[in-house]
C-alpha positions as CSV (number, residue, x, y, z in Angstrom):
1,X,40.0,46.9,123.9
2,X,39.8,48.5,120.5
3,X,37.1,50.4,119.4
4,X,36.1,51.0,115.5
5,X,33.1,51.7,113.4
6,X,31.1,49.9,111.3
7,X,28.1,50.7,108.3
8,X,25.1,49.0,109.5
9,X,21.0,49.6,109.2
10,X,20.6,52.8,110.4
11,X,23.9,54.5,110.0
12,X,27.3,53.8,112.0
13,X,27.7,51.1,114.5
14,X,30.5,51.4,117.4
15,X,32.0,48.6,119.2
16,X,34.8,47.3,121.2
17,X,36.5,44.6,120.5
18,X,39.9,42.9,122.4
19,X,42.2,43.0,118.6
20,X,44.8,40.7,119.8
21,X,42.8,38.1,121.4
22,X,41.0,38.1,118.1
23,X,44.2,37.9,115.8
24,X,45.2,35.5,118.0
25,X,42.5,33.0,117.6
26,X,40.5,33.8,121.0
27,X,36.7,32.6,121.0
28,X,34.9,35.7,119.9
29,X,32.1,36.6,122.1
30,X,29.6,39.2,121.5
31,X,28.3,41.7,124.1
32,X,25.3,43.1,123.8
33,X,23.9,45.9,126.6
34,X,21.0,47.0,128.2
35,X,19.1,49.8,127.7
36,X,19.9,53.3,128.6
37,X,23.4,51.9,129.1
38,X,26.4,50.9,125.9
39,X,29.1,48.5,125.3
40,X,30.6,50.6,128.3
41,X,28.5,48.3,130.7
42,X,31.0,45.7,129.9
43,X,34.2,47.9,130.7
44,X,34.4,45.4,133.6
45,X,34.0,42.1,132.7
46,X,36.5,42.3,129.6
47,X,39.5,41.8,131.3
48,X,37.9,38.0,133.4
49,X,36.8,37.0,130.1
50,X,40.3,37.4,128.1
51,X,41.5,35.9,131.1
52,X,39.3,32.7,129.7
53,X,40.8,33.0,126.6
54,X,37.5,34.9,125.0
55,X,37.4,37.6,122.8
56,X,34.9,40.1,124.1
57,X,33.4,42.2,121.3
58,X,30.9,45.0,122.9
59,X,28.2,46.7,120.6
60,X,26.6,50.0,121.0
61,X,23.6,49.3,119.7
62,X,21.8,51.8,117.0
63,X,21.0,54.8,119.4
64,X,23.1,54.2,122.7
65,X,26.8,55.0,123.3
66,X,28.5,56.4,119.7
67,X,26.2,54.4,117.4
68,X,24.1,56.1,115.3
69,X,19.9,56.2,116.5
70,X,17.4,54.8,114.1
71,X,15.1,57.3,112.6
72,X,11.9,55.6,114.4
73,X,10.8,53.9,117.2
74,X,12.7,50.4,116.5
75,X,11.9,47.0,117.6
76,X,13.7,44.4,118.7
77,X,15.1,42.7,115.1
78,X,15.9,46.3,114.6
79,X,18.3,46.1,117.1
80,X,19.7,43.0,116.2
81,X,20.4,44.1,112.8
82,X,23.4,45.8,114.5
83,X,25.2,42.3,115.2
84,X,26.4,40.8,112.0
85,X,28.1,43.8,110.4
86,X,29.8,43.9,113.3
87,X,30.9,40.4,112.7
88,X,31.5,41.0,109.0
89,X,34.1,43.9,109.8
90,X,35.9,41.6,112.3
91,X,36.0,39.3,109.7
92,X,34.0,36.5,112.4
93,X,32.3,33.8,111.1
94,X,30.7,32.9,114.2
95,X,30.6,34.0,118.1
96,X,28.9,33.3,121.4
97,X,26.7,36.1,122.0
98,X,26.0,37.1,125.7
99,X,23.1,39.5,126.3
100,X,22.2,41.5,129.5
101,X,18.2,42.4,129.7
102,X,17.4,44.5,127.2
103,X,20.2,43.4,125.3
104,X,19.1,39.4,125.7
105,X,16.2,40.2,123.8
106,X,18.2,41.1,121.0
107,X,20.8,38.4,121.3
108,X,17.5,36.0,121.0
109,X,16.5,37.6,118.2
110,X,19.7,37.2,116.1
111,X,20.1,34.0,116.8
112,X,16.6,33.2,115.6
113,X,17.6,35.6,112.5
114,X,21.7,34.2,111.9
115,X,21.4,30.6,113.6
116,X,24.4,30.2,111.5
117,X,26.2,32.7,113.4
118,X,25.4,32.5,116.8
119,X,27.4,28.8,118.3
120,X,25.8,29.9,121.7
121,X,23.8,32.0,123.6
122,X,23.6,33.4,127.0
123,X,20.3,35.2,127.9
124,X,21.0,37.3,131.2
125,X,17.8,38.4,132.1
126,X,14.7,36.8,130.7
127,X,11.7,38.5,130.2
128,X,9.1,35.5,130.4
129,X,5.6,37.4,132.2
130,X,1.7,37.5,132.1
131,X,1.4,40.0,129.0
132,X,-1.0,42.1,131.4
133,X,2.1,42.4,133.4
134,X,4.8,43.2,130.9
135,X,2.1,45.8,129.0
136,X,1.7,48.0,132.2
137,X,5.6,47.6,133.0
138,X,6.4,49.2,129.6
139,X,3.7,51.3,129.9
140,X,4.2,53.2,132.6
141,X,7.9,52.9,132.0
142,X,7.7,53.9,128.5
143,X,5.7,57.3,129.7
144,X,8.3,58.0,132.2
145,X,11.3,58.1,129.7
146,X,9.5,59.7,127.0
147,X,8.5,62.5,129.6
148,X,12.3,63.3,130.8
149,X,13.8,66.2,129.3
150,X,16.4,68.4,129.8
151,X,16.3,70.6,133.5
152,X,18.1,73.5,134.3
153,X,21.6,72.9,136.0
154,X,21.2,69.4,134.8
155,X,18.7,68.7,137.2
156,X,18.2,65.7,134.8
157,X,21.4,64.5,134.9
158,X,20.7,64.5,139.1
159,X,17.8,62.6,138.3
160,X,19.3,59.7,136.1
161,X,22.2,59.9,139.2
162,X,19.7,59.1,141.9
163,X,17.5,56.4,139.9
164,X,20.7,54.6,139.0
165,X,21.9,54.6,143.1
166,X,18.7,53.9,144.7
167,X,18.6,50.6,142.0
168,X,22.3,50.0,143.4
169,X,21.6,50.2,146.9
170,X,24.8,52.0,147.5
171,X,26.8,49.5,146.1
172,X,28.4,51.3,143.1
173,X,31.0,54.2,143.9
174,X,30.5,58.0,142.2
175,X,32.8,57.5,139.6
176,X,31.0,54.4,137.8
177,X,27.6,56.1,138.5
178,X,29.2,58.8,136.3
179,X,29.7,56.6,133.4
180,X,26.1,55.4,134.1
181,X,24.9,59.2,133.4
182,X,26.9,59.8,130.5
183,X,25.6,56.6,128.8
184,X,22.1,57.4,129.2
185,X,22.9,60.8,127.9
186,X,24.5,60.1,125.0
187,X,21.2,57.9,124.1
188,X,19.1,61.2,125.2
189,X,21.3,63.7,123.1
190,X,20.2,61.6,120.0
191,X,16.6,60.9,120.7
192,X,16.8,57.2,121.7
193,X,16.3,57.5,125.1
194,X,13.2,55.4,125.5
195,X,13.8,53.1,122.7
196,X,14.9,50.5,124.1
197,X,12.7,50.0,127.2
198,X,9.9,50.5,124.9
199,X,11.3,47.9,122.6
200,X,12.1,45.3,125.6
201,X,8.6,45.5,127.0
202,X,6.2,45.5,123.4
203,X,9.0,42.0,123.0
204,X,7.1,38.4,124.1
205,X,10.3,36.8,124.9
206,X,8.3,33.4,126.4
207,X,7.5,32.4,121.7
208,X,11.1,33.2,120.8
209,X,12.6,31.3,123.2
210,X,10.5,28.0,122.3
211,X,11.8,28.2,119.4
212,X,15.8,28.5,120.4
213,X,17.7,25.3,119.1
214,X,21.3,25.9,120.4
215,X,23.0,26.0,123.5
216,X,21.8,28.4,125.5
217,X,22.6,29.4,129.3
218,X,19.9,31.0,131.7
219,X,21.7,33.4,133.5
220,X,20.6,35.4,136.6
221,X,21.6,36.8,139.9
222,X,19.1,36.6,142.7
223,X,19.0,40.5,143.6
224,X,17.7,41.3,140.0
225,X,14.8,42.4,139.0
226,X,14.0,40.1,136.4
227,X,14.9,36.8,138.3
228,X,11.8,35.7,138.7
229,X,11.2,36.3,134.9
230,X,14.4,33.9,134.5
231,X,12.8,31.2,136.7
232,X,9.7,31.5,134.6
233,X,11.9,31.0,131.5
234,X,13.8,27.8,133.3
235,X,10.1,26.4,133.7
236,X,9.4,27.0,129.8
237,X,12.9,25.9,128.8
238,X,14.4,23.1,131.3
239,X,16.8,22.0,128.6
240,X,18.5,24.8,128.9
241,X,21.7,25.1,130.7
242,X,21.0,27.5,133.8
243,X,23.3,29.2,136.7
244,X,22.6,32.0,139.2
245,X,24.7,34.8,141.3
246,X,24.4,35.4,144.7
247,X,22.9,39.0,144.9
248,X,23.8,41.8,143.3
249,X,21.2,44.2,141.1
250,X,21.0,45.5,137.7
251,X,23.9,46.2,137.7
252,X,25.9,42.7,138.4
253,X,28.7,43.4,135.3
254,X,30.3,46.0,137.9
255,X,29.6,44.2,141.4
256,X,30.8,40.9,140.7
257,X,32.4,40.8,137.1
258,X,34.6,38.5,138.3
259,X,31.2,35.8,139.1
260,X,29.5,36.9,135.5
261,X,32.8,36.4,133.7
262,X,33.2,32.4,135.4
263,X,29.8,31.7,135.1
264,X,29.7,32.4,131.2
265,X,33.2,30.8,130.4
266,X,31.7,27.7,132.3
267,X,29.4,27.0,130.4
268,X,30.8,28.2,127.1
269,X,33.9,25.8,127.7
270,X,31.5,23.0,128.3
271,X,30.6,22.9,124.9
C-alpha cells in the first residue's frame, strides 16, 4: 500500500491505496473507517482483497489518522466530501465502496451524493433504530468523548486501552491495541475526537437507505453491536444482498479479515 495526499473540503486528505493493483487494472474499492479509528483499521484486510484481484483504497477521513479535521462539528455529507477527490487524484472513475459503522454512513451518503461513482456498496454496520434509541446512544456517548481529555502519565491513553479490550473480549493482542490508541489519538490531538460518533448518531440511516438504487450488500457479524440494527435494515431493505460472520466484535477487520475480505469479493464478483 501507498499512501499520498490529496486537497479536499477541509484541507488535506490521506489515504492508502494498493498502486500496482490500480495501474494494473484491479477493481478499485474504497475503504472507509469507523470512528475514532483511520484507514489503519484496514491494515488487515488489504492483503485478502488484492488476493481477489481488488484494489483497496483506505481514507482517513477529515479529522482521523493524517487528514486534516474540519473546523466544526461535521455531519455526515461532510464526511463524504472526502471520497471523490480521492478518486479524482487516483484518476478513478468509479469504485465499490465498503463502509465499516461509522464509516457506512458515509459510504451511504456518497452514493446518494455521486450515484455515478459508486458501482456498489457494502454497508457493514447499519444503524436502522427507534430515534428515541439512537438520540440517547449519541447522547450519552457524545458527552463521554467530549468529556475525555488529556491525564497525567497518559492515564488517557490507559483509558482508550481498556475500553478498546473490554469491547474485544481479549481477542486482540497488545500490539494491535497499540495502533487502536494511536488512531484515536491522532483524532484527539486535532480536536475531532467526538466528531464522528456525534455525526453517526444525529444520522437516520433507516430514509437514506430507502432511497439506495444500486447493489448494495448488508454486512454484519453476529458478535457486533450493531447486528441487530443490520437485521432491522434487512427488514426495511430485503432486496438487498445480505451475509453475516460468525462472531467476532467491533473489531471483525483484525479477527477474521480473512471472512470480511471473502464475504465482500463474493458479492462484488457477483455482479
Amino acid at each position: 500500500m501507498r499512501r499520498a495526499y490529496v486537497d479536499g473540503p477541509f484541507g488535506q486528505i490521506h489515504y492508502q491505496y494498493a498502486d500496482r493493483e490500480l495501474a494494473a487494472g484491479a477493481r478499485p474499492l474504497v475503504l472507509l473507517h469507523q470512528a475514532i479509528m483511520a484507514g489503519g483499521q484496514f491494515d488487515n484486510v488489504f492483503a485478502p482483497l488484492i488476493a481477489h484481484g481488488f484494489a483497496p483504497i483506505a481514507i482517513d477521513m477529515p479529522g482521523f489518522g493524517l487528514s486534516d479535521a474540519p473546523p466544526r462539528q461535521p455531519v455526515i455529507a461532510d464526511y463524504a466530501g472526502c471520497v471523490a477527490p480521492v478518486l479524482d487524484a487516483l484518476g478513478a472513475a468509479r469504485a465499490a465502496v465498503a463502509g465499516h459503522h461509522t464509516g457506512a454512513l458515509v459510504g451511504t451518503e456518497f452514493a446518494l451524493a455521486a450515484p455515478d461513482r459508486v458501482e456498489a456498496l457494502v454497508i457493514h454496520g447499519a444503524m436502522v433504530l427507534p430515534d428515541e434509541e439512537r438520540k440517547a446512544l449519541g447522547d450519552d456517548l457524545g458527552a463521554r468523548e467530549r468529556a475525555f481529555a488529556a491525564r497525567d502519565e497518559a492515564a488517557h491513553f490507559v483509558e482508550v486501552a481498556e475500553i478498546r479490550h473490554r469491547l474485544a473480549q481479549g481477542r486482540i493482542g497488545p500490539d494491535r491495541l497499540t495502533d487502536y490508541v494511536v488512531q484515536a489519538m491522532q483524532a484527539y490531538r486535532m480536536g475531532a475526537y467526538a466528531y464522528g460518533h456525534t455525526a453517526a448518531f444525529a444520522y437516520d440511516h433507516a430514509g437514506p437507505l430507502r432511497r439506495l438504487a444500486l447493489p448494495v450488500l448488508l454486512l454484519s457479524n453476529t458478535g457486533d453491536m450493531t447486528h441487530p440494527w443490520a437485521q432491522a435494515a434487512r427488514d426495511l431493505r430485503p432486496d438487498f444482498a445480505y451475509a453475516e460472520i460468525a462472531g467476532g466484535g467491533i473489531d471483525i477487520c483484525d479477527e477474521d479479515p480473512q471472512g470480511w475480505a471473502d464475504a465482500i469479493a463474493q458479492f462484488l464478483k457477483s455482479l
